[in-house]
N, C-alpha and C positions, 0 to 999 in steps of 0.2 A: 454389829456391836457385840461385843463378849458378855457372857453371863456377867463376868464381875461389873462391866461398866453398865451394864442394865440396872442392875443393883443400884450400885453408886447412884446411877440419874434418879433413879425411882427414891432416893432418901435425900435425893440433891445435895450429893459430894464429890470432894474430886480427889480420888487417890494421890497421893505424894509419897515417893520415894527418892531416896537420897544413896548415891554411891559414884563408882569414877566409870567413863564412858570414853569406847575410842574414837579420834578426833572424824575418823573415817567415816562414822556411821552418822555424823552430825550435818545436815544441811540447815542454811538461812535463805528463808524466802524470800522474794522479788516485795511480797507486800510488809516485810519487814519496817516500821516504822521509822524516818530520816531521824526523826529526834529523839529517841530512844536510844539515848549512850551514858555510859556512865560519866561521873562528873570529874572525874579526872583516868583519861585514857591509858595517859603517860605512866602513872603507877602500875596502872595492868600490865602496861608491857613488861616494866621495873621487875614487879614480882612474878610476874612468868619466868624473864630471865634469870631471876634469880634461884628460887621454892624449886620452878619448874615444873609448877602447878599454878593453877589459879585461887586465888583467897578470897575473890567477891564471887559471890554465886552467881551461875549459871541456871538458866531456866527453860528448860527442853520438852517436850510433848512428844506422842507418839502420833507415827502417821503412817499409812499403806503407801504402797507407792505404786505406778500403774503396774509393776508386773508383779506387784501381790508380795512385794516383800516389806518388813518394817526396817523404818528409818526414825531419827528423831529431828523434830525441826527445831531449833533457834527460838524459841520467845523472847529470852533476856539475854544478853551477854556477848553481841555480834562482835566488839569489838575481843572479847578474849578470844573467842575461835579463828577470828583471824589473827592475832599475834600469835596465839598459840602454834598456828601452822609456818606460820615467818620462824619463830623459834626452834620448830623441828619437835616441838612437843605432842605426846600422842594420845597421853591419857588426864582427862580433864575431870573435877568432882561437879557432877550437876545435878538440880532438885528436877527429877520429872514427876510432871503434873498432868494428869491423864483431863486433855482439856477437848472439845469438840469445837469446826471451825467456827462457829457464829461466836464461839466464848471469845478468845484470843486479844480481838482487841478490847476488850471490855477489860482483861485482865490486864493486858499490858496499861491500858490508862490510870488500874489503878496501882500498878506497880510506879509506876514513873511519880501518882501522888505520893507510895511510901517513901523513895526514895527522892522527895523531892527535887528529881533532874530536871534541868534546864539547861540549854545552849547555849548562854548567854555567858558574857566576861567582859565585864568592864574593866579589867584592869587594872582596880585600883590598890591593888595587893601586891605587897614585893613578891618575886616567887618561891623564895623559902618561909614565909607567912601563907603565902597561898595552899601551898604544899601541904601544912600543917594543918589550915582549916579543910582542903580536901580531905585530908586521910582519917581526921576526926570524923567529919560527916560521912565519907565512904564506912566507919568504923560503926556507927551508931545505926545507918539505915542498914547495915547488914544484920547486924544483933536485932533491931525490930522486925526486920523483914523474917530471918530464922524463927524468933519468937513466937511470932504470927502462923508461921506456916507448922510449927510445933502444935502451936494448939487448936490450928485447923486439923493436924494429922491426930491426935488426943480425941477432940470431939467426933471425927470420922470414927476410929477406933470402939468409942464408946458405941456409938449409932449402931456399927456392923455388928457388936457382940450384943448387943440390946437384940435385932433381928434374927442373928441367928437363934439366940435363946429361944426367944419363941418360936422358927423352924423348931429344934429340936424337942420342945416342950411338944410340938402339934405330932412329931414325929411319936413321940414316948404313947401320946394318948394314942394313933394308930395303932401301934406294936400293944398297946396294953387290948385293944377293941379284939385287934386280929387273933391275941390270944385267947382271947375271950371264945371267939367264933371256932377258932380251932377244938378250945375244950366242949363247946354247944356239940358238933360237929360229932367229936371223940362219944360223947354222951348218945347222941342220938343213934350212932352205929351200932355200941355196944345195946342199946336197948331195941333196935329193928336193925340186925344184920343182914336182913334181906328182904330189901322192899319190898312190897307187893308188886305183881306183877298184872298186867290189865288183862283180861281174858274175857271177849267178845263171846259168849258161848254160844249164841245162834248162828253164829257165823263159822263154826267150825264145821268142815266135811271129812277130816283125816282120824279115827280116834286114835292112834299113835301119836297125832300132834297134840291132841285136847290131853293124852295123860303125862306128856312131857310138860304141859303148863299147868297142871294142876296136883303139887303136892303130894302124893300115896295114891294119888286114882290110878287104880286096878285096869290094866288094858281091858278088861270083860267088862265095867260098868260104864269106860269111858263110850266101847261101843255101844252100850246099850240109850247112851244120850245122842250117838250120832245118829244110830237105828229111829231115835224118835225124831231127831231135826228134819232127817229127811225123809218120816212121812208127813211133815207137816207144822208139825209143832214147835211153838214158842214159848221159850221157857223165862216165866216172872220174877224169879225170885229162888232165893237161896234152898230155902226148902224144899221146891219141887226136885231141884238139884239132887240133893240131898234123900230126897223118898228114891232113885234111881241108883245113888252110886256114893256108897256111907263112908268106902274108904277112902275118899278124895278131903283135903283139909281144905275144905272152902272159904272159911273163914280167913286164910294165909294169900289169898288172892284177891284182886279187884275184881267184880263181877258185873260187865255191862250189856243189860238184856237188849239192846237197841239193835 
């Protein structure tokens, strides 16, 4: 699942978008519902042949396909994609609805409540009466159904700009912390530009090494500390340091008699 439909499910919405799609890349599934047809077929065909488009919406989903490429399946509208292709027509306008498969029939039942479809025909309507209370009703549940899915896309809309707000809000406060740290940071360099360093001084046998880590200590006093390490002696504390070897800045070092 993509960042954005993670999103979407975590605020439980379902992206819609609306533009024209080629006939080509449109598949209807096997579990396509028998009675989920528009209430009058005969006009689909009418105005496909005629526009050369479709005027009742189309409702499509994305889907993987096994060798990993995207297709769009069919939700609503089987009967235009097949006229559409009888007519040689290539480009159709459909609402995709970024839906997962457990939603689908859920949606379609309740699409079939908006547009109140049924299978049925009693007949009792001459056919240029029929005609007229079809295209009225094809007229009406399409204006509600758009309406609906309008301000299903508005309240999405709001939600997303509402969450990102607060991303960037949490963003601002990092970038304000980070600055923060970088100035601490600035501050502490400019006031100790050179840490202390640790210097074990009983543990030294080299004094070229001991006067490399300690500051101004003179090669002559550094030996005269190694002269005493190895007769023996262990040295406590800074001062003792200090009574042996004055030009070393021991105070610019960490000193660990262990």
């Amino acid at each position: 699942m993509s960042h954005s439909n993670r999103i979407s499910k975590h605020l439980g919405l379902h992206q819609t978008h609306q533009g024209q799609i080629h006939i080509d890349y449109l598949t209807v599934p096997e579990t396509y519902p028998k009675d989920l047809f528009s209430a009058s077929p005969q006009l689909i065909r009418e105005d496909l042949d005629k526009y050369k488009t479709n005027l009742i919406p189309l409702i499509i989903r994305p889907v993987t396909t096994p060798e990993g490429e995207t297709a769009y399946e069919v939700v609503f509208g089987k009967e235009i994609v097949e006229f559409a292709r009888e007519l040689g027509i290539h480009q159709l306008w459909a609402s995709r609805i970024e839906l997962e498969d457990e939603e689908v029939l859920t949606f379609q039942e309740r699409f079939k409540s908006i547009l109140q479809i049924n299978s049925k025909d009693d007949g009792s309507y001459s056919q240029k009466s029929e005609r007229s209370n079809l295209v009225d009703q094809d007229s009406q549940s399409a204006m509600k159904l758009f309406s609906e899915l309008q301000k299903s896309l508005n309240d999405q809309n709001k939600a997303i700009v509402n969450f990102l707000e607060k991303i960037f809000q949490e963003l601002d406060d990092l970038k304000r912390k980070f600055s923060e740290l970088q100035q601490y940071i600035s501050k502490e360099t400019k006031t100790n530009p050179n840490p202390q360093k640790s210097v074990r001084i009983n543990s030294y046998k080299n004094a070229k090494n001991l006067a490399k880590s300690v500051p101004r200590l003179e090669l002559k006093e550094a030996e005269k500390i190694i002269q005493e390490i190895k007769q023996g002696r262990k040295f406590k504390s800074i001062d003792e340091l200090k009574a042996i070897a004055l030009s070393g800045r021991w105070d610019e070092v960490s000193i660990s008699f262990g």
